[in-house]
C-alpha positions as CSV (number, residue, x, y, z in Angstrom):
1,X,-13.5,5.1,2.6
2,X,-11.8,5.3,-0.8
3,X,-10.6,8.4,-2.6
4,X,-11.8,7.6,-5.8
5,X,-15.5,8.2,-4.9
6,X,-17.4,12.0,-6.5
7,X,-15.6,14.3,-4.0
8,X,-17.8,17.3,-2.7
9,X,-16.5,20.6,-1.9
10,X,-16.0,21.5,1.6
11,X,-14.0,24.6,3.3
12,X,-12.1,25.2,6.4
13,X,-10.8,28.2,8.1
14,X,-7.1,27.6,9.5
15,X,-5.0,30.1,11.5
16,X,-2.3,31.9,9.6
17,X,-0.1,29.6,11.4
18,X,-1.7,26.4,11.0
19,X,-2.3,26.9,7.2
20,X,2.1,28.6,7.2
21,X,2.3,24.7,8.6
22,X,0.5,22.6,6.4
23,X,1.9,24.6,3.1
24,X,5.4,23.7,4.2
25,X,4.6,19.9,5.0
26,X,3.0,20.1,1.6
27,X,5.6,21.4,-0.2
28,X,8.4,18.9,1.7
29,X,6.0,15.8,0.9
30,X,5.7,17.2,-2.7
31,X,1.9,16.8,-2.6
32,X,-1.1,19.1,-2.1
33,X,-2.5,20.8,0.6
34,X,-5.9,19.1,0.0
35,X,-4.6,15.2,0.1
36,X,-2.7,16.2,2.9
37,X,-6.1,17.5,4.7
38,X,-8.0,14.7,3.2
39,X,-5.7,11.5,4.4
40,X,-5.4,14.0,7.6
41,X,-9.2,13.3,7.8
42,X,-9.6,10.0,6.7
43,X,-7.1,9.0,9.5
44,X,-8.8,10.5,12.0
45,X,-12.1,9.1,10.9
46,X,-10.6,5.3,11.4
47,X,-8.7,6.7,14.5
48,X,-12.1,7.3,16.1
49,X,-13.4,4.1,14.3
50,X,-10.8,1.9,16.4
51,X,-11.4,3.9,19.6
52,X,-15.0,3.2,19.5
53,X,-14.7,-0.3,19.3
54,X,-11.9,-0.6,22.1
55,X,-14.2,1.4,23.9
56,X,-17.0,-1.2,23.4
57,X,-15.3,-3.9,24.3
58,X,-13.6,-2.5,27.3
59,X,-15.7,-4.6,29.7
60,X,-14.7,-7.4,28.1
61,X,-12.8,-10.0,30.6
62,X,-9.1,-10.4,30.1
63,X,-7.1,-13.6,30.4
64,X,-3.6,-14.4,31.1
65,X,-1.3,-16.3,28.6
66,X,-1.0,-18.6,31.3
67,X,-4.6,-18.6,31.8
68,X,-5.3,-18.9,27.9
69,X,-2.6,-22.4,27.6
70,X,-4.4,-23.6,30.9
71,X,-7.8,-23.4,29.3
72,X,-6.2,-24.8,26.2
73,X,-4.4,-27.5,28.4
74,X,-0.8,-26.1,26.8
């Protein structure tokens, strides 16, 4: 995902707290409230991205170093 794609409008509600939050990690970060949302989003998108394929390859065997320099005759 880049950044520099046509960006769309989109709203979100947030508690008084929650948005009290993000205003003041905006304001120590010196950016905006929307890139903070926006990488906050992107991240979680490749978070759930990585999970998925851990998750497919869970049943996957596993190998020992020692079995991996066997096999390699190390």
């Amino acid at each position: 995902m880049t950044t520099a794609t046509a960006k769309r409008p989109a709203s979100v509600r947030l508690s008084a707290r929650l948005n009290s939050a993000l205003n003041e990690q905006a304001r120590q970060l010196n950016t905006s409230k929307d890139a903070l949302v926006r990488r906050a989003i992107v991240n979680m998108l490749e978070e759930i991205e990585d999970f998925k394929a851990v998750k497919a390859r869970r049943n996957e065997p596993v190998f020992t170093l020692s079995e991996v320099k066997a096999e390699l005759g190390l």
